[in-house]
DSSP file (Angstrom, degrees, kcal/mol; ACC not computed):
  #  RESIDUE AA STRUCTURE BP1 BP2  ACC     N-H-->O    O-->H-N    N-H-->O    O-->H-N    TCO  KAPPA ALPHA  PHI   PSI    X-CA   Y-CA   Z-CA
    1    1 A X              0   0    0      0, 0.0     2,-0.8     0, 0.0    89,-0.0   0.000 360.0 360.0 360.0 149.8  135.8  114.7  109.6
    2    2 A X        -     0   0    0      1,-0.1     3,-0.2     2,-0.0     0, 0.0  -0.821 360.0-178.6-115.9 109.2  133.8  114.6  106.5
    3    3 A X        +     0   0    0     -2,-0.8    -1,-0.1     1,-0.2    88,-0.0  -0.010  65.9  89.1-108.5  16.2  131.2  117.9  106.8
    4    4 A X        +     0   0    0     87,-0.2     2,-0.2     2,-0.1    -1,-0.2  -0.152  53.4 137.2-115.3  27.1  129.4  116.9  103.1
    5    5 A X  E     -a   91   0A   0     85,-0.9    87,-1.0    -3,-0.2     2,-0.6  -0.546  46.3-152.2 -62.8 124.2  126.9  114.7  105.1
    6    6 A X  E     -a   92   0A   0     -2,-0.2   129,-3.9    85,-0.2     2,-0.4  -0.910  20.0-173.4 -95.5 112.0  123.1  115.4  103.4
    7    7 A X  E     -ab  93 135A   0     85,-3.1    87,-1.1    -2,-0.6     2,-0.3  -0.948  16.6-165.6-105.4 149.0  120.5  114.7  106.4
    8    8 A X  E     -ab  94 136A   0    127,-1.8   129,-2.3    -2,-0.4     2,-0.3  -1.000   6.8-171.2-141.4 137.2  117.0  114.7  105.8
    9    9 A X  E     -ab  95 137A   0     85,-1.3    87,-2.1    -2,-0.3     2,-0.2  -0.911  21.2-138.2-121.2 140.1  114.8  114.9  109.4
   10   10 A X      > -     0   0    0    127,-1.3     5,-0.5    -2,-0.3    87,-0.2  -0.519  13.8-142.1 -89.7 177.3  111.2  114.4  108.8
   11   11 A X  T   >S+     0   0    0     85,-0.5     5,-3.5     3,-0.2     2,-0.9   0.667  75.9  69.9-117.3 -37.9  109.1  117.0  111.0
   12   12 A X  B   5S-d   16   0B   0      1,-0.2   127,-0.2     3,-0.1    -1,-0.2  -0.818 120.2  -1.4-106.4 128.0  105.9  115.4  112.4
   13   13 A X  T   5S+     0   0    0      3,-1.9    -1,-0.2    -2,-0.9     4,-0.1   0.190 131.3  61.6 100.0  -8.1  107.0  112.7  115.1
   14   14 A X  T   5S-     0   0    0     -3,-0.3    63,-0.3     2,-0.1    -3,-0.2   0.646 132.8  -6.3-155.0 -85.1  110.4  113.2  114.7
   15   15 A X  T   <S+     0   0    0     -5,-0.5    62,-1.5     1,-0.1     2,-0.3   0.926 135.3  52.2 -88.3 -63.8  110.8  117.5  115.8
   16   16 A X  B   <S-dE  12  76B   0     -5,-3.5    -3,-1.9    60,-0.2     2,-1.7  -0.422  73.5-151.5 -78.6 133.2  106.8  118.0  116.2
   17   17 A X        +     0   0    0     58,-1.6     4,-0.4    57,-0.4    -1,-0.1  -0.714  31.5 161.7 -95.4  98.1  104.8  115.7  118.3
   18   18 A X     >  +     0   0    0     -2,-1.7     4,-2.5     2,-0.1     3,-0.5   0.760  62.7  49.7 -75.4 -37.9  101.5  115.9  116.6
   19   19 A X  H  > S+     0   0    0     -3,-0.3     4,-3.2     1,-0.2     5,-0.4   0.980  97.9  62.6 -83.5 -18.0   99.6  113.3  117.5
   20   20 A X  H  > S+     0   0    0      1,-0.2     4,-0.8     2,-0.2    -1,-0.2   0.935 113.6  44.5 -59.0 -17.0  100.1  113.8  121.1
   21   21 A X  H  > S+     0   0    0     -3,-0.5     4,-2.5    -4,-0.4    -2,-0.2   0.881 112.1  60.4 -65.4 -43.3   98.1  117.5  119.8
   22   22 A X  H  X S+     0   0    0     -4,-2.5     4,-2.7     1,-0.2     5,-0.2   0.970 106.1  37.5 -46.5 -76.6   95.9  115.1  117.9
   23   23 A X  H  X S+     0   0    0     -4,-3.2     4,-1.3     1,-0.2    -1,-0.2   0.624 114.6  54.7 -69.5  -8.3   94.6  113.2  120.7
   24   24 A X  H  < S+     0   0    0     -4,-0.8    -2,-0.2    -5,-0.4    -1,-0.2   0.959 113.4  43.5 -74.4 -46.5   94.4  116.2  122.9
   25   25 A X  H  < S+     0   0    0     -4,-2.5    -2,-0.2     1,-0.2    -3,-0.2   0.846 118.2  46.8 -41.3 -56.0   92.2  118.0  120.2
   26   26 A X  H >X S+     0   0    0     -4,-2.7     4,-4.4     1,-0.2     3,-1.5   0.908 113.6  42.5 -58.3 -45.7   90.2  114.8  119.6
   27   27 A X  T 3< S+     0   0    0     -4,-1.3    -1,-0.2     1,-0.3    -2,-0.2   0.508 108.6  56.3-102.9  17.0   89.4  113.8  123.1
   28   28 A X  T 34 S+     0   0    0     -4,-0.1    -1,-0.3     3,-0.0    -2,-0.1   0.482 123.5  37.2 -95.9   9.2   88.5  117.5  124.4
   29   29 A X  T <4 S+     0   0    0     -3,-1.5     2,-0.3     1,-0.3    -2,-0.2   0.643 121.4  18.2-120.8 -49.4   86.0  117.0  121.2
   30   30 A X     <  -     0   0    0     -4,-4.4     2,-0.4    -5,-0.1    -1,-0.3  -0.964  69.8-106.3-136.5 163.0   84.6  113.4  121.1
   31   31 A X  S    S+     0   0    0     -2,-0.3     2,-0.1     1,-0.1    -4,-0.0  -0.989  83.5  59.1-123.1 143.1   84.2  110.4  122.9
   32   32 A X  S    S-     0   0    0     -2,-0.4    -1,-0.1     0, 0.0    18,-0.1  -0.262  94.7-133.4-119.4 120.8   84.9  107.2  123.8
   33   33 A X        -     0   0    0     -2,-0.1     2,-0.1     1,-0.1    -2,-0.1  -0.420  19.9-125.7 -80.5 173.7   88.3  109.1  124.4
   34   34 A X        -     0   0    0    -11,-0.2     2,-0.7    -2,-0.0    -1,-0.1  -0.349  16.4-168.1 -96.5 140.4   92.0  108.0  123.3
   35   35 A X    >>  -     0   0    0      1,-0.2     4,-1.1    -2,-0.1     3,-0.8  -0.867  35.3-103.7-140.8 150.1   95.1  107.4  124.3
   36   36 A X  G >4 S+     0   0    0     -2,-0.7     3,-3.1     1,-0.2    -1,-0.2   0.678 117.0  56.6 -16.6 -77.1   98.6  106.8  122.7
   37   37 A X  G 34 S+     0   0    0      1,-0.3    -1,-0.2    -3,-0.1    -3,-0.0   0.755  96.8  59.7   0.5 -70.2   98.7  103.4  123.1
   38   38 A X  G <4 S+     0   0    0     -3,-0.8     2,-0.4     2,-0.1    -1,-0.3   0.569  85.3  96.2 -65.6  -3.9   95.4  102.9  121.2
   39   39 A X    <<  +     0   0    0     -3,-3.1     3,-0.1    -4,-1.1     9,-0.0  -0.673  32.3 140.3 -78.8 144.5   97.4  104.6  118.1
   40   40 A X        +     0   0    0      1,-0.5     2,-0.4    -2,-0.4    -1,-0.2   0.394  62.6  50.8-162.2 -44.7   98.5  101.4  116.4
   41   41 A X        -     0   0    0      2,-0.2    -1,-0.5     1,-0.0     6,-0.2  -0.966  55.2-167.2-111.7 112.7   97.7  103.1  112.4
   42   42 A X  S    S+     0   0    0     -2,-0.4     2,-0.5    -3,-0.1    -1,-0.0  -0.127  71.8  91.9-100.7  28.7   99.0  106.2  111.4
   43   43 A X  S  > S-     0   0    0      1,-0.0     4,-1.5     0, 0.0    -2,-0.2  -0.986  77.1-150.5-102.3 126.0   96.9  106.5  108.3
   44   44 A X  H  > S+     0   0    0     -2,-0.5     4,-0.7     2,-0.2    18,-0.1   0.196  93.7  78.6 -86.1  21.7   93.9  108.7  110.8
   45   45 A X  H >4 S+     0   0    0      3,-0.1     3,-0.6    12,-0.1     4,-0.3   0.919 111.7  28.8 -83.7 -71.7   91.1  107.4  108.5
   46   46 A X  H 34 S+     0   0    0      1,-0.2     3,-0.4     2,-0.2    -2,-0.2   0.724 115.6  53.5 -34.4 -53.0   92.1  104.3  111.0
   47   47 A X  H 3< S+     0   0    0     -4,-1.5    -1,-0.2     1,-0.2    -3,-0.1   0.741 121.3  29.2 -73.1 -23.8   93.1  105.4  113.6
   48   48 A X    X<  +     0   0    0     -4,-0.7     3,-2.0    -3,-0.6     2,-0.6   0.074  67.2 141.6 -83.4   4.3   90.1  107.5  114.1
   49   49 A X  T 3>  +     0   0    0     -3,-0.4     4,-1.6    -4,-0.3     7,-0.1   0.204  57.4  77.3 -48.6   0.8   87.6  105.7  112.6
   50   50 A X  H 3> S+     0   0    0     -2,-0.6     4,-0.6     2,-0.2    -1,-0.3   0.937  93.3  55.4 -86.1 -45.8   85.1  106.5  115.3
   51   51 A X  H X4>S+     0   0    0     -3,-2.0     5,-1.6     2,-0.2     3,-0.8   0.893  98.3  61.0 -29.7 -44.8   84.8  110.0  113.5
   52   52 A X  H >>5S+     0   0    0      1,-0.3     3,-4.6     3,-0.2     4,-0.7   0.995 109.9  51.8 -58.9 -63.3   83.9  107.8  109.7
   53   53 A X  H 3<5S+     0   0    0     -4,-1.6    -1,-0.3     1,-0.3    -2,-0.2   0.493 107.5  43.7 -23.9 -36.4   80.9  106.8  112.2
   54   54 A X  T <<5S-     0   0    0     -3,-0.8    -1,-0.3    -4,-0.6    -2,-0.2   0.183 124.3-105.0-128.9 -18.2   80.0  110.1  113.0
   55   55 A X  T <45S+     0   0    0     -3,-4.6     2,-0.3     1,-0.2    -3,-0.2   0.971  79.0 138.1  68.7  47.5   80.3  111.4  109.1
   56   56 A X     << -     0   0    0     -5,-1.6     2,-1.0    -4,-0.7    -1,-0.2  -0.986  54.2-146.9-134.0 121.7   83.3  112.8  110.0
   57   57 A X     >  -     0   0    0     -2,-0.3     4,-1.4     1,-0.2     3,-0.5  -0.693  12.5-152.4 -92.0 122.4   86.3  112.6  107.8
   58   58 A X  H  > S+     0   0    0     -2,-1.0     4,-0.9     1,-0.3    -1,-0.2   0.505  89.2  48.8 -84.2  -2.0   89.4  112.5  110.1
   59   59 A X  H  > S+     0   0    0      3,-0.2     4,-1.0     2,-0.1     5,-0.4   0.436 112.1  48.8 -90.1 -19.4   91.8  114.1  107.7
   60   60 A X  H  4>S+     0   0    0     -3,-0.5     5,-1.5     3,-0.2     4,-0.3   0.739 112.9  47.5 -92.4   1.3   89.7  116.6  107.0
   61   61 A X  I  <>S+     0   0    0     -4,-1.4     5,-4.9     3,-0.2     6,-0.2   0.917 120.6  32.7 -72.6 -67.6   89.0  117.4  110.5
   62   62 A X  I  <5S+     0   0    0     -4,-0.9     8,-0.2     3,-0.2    -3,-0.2   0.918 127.8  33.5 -72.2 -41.9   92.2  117.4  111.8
   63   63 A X  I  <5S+     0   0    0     -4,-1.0    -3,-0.2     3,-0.1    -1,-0.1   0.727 134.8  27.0 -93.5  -2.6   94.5  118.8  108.8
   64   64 A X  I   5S+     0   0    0     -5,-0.4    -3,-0.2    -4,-0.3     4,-0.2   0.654 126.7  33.5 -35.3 -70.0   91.5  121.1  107.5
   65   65 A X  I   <S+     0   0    0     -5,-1.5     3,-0.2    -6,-0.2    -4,-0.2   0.989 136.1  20.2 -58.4 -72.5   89.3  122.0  110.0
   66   66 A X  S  ><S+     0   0    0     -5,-4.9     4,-3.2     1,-0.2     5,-0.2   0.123  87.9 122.2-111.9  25.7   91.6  122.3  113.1
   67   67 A X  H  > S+     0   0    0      1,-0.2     4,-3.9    -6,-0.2     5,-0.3   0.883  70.7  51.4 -49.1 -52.2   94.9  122.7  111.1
   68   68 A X  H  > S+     0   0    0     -3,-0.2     4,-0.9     2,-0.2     5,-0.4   0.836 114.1  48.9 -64.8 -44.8   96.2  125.9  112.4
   69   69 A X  H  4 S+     0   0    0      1,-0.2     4,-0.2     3,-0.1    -1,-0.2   0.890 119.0  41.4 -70.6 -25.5   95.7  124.4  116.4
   70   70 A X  H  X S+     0   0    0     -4,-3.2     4,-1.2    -8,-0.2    -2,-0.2   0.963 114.7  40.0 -95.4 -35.6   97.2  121.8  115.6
   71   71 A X  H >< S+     0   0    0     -4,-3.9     3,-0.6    -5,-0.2    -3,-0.2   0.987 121.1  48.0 -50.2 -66.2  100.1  122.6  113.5
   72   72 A X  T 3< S+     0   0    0     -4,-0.9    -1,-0.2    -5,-0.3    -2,-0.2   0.718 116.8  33.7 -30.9 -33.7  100.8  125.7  115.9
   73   73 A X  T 34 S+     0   0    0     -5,-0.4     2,-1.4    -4,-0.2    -1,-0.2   0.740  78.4 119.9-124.1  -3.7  100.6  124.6  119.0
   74   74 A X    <<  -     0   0    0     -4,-1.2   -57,-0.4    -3,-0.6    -1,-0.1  -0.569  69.0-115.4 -53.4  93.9  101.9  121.0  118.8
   75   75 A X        -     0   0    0     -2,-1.4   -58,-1.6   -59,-0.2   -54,-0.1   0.059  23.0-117.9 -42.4 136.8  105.0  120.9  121.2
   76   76 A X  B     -E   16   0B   0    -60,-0.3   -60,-0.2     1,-0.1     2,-0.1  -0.281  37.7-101.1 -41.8 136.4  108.7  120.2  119.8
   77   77 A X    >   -     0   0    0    -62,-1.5     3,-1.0   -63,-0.3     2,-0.2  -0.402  57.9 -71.4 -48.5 146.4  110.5  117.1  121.1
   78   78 A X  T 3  S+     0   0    0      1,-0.2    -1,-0.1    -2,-0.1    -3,-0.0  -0.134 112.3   2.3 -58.7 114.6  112.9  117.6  123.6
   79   79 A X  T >> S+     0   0    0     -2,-0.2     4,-1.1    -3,-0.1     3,-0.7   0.445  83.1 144.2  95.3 -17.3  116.4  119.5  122.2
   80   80 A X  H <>  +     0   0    0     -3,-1.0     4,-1.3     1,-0.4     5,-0.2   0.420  63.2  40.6 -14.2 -55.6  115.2  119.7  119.0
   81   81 A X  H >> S+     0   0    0      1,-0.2     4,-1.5     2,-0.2     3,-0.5   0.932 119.6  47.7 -64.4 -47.7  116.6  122.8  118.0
   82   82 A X  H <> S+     0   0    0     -3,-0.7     4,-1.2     1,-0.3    -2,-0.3   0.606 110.9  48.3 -80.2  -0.1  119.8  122.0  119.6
   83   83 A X  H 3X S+     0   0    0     -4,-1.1     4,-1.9     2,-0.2    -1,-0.3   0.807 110.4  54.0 -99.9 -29.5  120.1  118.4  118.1
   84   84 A X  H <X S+     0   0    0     -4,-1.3     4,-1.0    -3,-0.5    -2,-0.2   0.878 107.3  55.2 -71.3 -26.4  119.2  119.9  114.3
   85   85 A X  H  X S+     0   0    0     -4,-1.5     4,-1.0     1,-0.2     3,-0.3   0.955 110.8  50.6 -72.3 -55.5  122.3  122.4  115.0
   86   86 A X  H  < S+     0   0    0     -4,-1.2     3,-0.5     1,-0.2    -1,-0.2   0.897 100.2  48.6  -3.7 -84.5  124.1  119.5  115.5
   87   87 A X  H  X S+     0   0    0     -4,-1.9     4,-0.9     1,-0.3    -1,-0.2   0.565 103.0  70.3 -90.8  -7.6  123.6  117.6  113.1
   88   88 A X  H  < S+     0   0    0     -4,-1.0    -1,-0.3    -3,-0.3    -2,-0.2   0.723  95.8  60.8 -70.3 -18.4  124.5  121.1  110.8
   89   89 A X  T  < S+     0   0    0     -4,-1.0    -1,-0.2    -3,-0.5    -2,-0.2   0.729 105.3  44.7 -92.2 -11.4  128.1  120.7  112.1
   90   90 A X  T  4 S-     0   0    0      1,-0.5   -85,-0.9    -5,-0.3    -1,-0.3   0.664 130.7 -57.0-109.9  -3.2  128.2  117.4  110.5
   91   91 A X  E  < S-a    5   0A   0     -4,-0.9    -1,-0.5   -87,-0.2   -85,-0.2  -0.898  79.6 -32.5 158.8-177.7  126.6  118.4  107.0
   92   92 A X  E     -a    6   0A   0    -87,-1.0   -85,-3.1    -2,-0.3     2,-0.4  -0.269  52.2-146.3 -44.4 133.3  123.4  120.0  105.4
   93   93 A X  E     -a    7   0A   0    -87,-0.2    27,-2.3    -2,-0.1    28,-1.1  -0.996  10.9-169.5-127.5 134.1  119.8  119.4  107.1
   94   94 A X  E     -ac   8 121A   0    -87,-1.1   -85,-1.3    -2,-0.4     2,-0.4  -0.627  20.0-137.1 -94.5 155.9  117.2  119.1  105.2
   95   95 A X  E     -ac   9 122A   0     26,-0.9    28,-2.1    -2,-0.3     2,-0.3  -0.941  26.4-165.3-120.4 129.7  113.5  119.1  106.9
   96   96 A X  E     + c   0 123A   0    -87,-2.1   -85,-0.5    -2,-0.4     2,-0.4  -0.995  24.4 144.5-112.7  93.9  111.7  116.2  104.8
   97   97 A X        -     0   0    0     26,-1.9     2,-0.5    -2,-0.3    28,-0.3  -0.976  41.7-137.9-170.4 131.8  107.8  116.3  105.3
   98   98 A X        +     0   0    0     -2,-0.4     2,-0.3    26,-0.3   -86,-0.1  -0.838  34.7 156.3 -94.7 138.2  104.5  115.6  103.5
   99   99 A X        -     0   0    0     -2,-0.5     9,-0.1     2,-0.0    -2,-0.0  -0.711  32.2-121.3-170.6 134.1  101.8  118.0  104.0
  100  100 A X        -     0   0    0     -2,-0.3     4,-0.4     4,-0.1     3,-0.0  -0.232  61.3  -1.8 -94.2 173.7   99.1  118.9  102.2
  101  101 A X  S    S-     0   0    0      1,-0.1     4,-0.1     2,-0.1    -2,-0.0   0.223  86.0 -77.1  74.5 166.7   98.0  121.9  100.8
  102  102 A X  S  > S+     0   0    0      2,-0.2     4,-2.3     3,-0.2     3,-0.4   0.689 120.7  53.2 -76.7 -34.7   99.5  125.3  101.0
  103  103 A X  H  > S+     0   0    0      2,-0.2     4,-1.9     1,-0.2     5,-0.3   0.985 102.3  53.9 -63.3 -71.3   98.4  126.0  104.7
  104  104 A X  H  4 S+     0   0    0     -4,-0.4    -1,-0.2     1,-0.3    -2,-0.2   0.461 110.8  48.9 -53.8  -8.6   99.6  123.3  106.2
  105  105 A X  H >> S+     0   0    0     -3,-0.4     3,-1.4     2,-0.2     4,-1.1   0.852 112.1  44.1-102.9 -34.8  102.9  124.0  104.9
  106  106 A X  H >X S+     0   0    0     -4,-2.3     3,-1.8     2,-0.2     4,-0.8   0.926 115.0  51.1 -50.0 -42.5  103.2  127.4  105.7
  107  107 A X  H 3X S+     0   0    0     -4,-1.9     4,-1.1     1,-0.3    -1,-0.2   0.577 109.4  51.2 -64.1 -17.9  101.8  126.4  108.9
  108  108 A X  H <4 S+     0   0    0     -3,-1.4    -1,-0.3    -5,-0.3     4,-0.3   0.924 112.3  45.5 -77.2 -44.4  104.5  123.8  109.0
  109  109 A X  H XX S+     0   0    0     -3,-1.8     4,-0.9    -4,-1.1     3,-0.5   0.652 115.5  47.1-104.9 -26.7  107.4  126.5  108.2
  110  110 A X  H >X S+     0   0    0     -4,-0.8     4,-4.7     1,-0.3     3,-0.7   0.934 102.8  61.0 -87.1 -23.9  105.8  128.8  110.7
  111  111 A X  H 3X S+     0   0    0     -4,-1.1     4,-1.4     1,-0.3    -1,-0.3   0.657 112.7  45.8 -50.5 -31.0  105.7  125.6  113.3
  112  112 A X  H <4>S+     0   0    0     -3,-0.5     5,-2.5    -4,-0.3    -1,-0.3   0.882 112.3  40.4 -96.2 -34.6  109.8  125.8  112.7
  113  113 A X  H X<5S+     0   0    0     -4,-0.9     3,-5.0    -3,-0.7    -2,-0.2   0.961 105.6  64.9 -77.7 -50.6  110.9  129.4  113.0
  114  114 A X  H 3<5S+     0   0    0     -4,-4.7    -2,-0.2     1,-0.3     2,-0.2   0.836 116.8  33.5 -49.3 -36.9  108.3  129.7  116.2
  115  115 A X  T 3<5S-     0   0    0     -4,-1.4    -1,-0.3     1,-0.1    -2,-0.2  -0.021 116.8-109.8 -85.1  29.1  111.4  126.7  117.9
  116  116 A X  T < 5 +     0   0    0     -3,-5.0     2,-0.4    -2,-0.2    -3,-0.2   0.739  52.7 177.1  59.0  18.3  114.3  128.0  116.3
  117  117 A X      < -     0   0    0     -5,-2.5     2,-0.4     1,-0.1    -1,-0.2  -0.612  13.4-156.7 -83.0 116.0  114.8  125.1  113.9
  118  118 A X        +     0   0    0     -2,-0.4     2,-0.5   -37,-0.3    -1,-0.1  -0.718  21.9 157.6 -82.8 117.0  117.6  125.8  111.7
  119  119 A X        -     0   0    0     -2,-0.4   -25,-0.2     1,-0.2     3,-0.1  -0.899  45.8-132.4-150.7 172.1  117.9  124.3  108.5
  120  120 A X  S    S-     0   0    0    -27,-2.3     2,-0.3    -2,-0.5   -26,-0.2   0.873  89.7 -22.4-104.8 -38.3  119.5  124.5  104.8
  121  121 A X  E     -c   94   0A   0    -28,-1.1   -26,-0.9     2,-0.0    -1,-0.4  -0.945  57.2-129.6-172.1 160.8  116.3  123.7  103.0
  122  122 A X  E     -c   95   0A   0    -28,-0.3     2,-0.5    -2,-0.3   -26,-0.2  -0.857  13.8-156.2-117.3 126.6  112.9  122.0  103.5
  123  123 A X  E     -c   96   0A   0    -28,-2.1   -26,-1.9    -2,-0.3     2,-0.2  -0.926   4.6-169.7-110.3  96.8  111.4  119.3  101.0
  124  124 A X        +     0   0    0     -2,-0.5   -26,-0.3   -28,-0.2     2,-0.1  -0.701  41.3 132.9 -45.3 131.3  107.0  118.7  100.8
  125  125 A X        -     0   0    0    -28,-0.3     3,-0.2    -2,-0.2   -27,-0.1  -0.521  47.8-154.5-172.5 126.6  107.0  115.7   98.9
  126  126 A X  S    S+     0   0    0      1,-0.2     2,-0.9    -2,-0.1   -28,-0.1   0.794  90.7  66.8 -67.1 -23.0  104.7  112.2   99.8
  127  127 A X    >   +     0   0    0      1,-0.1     3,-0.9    19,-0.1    -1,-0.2  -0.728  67.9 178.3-116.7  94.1  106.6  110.0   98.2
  128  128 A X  T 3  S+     0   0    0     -2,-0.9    -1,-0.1    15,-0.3    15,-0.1   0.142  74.3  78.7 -43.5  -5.3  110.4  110.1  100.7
  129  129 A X  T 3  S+     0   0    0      1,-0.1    -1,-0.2    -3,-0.0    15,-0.1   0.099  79.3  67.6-113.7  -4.9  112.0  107.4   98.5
  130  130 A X  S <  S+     0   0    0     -3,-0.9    -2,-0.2    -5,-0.1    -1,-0.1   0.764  83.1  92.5-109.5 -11.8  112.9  110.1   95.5
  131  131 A X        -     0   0    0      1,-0.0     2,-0.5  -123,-0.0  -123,-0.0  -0.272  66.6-147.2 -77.7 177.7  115.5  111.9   97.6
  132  132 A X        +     0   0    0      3,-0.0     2,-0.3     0, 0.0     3,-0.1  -0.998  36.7 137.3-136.6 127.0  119.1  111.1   97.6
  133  133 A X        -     0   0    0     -2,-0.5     3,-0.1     1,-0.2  -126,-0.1  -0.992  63.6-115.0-166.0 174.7  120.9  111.5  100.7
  134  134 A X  S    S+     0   0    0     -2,-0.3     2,-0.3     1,-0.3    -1,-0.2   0.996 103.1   9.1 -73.4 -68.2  123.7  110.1  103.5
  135  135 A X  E     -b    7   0A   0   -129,-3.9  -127,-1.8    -3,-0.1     2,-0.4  -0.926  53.2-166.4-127.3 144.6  120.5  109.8  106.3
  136  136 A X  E     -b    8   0A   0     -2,-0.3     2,-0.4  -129,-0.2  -127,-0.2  -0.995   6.7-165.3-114.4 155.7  117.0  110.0  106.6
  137  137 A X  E     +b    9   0A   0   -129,-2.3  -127,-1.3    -2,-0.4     2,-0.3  -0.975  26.7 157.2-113.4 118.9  115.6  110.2  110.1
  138  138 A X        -     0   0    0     -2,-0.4    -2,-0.1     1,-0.2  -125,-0.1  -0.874  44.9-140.0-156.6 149.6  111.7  109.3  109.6
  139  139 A X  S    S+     0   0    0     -2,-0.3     2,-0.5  -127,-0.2    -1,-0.2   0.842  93.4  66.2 -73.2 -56.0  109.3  107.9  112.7
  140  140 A X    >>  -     0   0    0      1,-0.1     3,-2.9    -3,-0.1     4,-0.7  -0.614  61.2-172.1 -73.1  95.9  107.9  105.7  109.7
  141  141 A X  G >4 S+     0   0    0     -2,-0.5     3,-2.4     1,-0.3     4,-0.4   0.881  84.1  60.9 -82.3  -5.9  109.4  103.4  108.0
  142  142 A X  G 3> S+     0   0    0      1,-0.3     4,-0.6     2,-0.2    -1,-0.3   0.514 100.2  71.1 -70.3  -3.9  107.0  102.5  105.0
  143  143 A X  G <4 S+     0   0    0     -3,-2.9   -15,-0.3     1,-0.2    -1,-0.3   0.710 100.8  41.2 -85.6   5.2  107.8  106.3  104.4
  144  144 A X  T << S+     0   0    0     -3,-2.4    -2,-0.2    -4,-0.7    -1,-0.2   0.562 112.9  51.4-104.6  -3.8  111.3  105.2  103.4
  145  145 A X  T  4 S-     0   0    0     -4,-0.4    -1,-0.2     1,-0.3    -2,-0.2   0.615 115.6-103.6-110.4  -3.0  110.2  101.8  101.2
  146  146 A X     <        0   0    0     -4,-0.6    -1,-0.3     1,-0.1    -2,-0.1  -0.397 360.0 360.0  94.6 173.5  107.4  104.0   98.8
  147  147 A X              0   0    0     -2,-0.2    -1,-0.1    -4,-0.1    -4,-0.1   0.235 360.0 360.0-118.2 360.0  103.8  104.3   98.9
């Protein structure tokens, strides 16, 4: 078995479920409230646009404003830990994730230790198309064709 596999798992959608934190955050906060379903855009200047109405910038609301609830306290997918240990057996795991600013990554790194997510090294980086690896596992695929 060939144990020189590079995986790279992206982190929000994939281990953290953020937006279901998203929409909890948002609809204990504004209305007409939201549901999954009505997420269709994952750029939130869309998806949230009711905020742009409001004078409200929805990335700076949610990864600024309410970054630390949301990063923190968004719940892990089910197995998470145990599926990244996994995938260790079979090669190197990379954690793959854009996020900006300095907070939001620590807040990302703290988001990993608090579930026990094991990993050989962690990549920030927007643009997912300059790494070189066997798999990436990303919720998105436009993150895998460039921006």
């Amino acid at each position: 078995m060939d144990r020189n596999k590079i995986f790279y798992v992206d982190c929000d959608e994939v281990l953290r479920q953020l937006l279901d934190k998203m929409l909890e955050l948002y609809n204990a906060n504004f209305t007409p409230k939201k549901t999954r379903e009505e997420i269709t855009d994952f750029v939130v200047e869309n998806s949230f646009s009711e905020l742009l109405k409001q004078g409200i910038s929805p990335s700076k609301w949610f990864f600024e404003d309410n970054s630390e609830t949301l990063f923190l306290n968004a719940l892990p997918f089910s197995n998470i830990a145990e599926d990244i240990k996994t995938l260790r057996e079979y090669g190197k795991v990379y954690i793959l994730t854009y996020q900006k600013g300095v907070k939001n990554k620590t807040l990302t790194l703290q988001w990993l230790e608090k579930y026990g997510v094991e990993y050989d090294g962690i990549l920030f980086t927007k643009d997912k198309t300059l790494v070189n690896g066997d798999y990436i596992i990303d919720d998105n695929d436009w993150n895998l064709i460039g921006t």
